[in-house]
N, C-alpha and C positions, 0 to 999 in steps of 0.2 A: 527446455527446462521450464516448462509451463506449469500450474497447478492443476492437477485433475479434477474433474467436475464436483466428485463430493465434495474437498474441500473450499471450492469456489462457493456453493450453496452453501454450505456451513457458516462462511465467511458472511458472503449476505445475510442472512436470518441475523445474522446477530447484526451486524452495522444497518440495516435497510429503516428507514424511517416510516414508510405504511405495507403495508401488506405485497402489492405488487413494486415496490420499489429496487431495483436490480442495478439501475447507475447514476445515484446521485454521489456527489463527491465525497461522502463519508464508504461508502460500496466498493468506491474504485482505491481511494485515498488506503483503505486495509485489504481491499487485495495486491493491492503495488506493497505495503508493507512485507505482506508475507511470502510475494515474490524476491524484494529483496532480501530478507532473512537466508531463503532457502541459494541465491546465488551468493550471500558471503558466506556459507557454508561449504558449499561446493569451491568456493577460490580458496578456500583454507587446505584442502586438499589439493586443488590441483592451482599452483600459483602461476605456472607459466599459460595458462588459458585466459588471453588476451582478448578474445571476442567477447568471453564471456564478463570479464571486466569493465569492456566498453560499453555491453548490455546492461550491467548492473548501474554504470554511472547514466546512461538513459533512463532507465525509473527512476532512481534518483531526483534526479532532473524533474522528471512529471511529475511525481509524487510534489516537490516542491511547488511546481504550479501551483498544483490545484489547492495544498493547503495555504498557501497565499492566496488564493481564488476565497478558498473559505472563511480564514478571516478576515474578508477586507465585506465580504454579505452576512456573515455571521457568527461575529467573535464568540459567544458561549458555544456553539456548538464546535467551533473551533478547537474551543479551549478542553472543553470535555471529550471530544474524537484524541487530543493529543494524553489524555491523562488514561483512557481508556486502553490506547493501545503504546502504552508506555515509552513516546518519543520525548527526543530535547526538546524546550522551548517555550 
């Protein structure tokens, strides 16, 4: 349950900070978003899919990292990644 490539590049162009940029914490931090989006969709259908459960709470997980990583190097771009892609906090 991966993203397919268009919308991987879609993702980027919009979060990427210069031109060749592809994984800096804001790239990854809205592609783990939209990876989780699409796995609580899928658990809402199928609830008894436990793998995919424990997958979801693994991005979960990293997603938190890294935005702890960003606000602790750089709280505005923190604070605007979190208003941009509509999270708590």
């Amino acid at each position: 349950m991966s993203l397919d490539k268009g919308t991987k590049e879609e993702i980027t162009k919009k979060f990427q900070l210069h031109e060749k940029d592809t994984g800096s914490a804001d790239v990854q931090i809205a592609i783990l978003t939209e990876r989780i989006a699409e796995l609580t969709e899928h658990l809402k259908v199928a609830p008894k899919d436990h793998s995919s459960r424990l997958a979801l709470l693994k991005l979960v997980g990293q997603r938190r990292k890294l935005l702890d990583y960003l606000n602790s190097t750089d709280t505005k771009r923190y604070q605007s990644l979190i208003a941009r892609l509509n999270l708590r906090k």
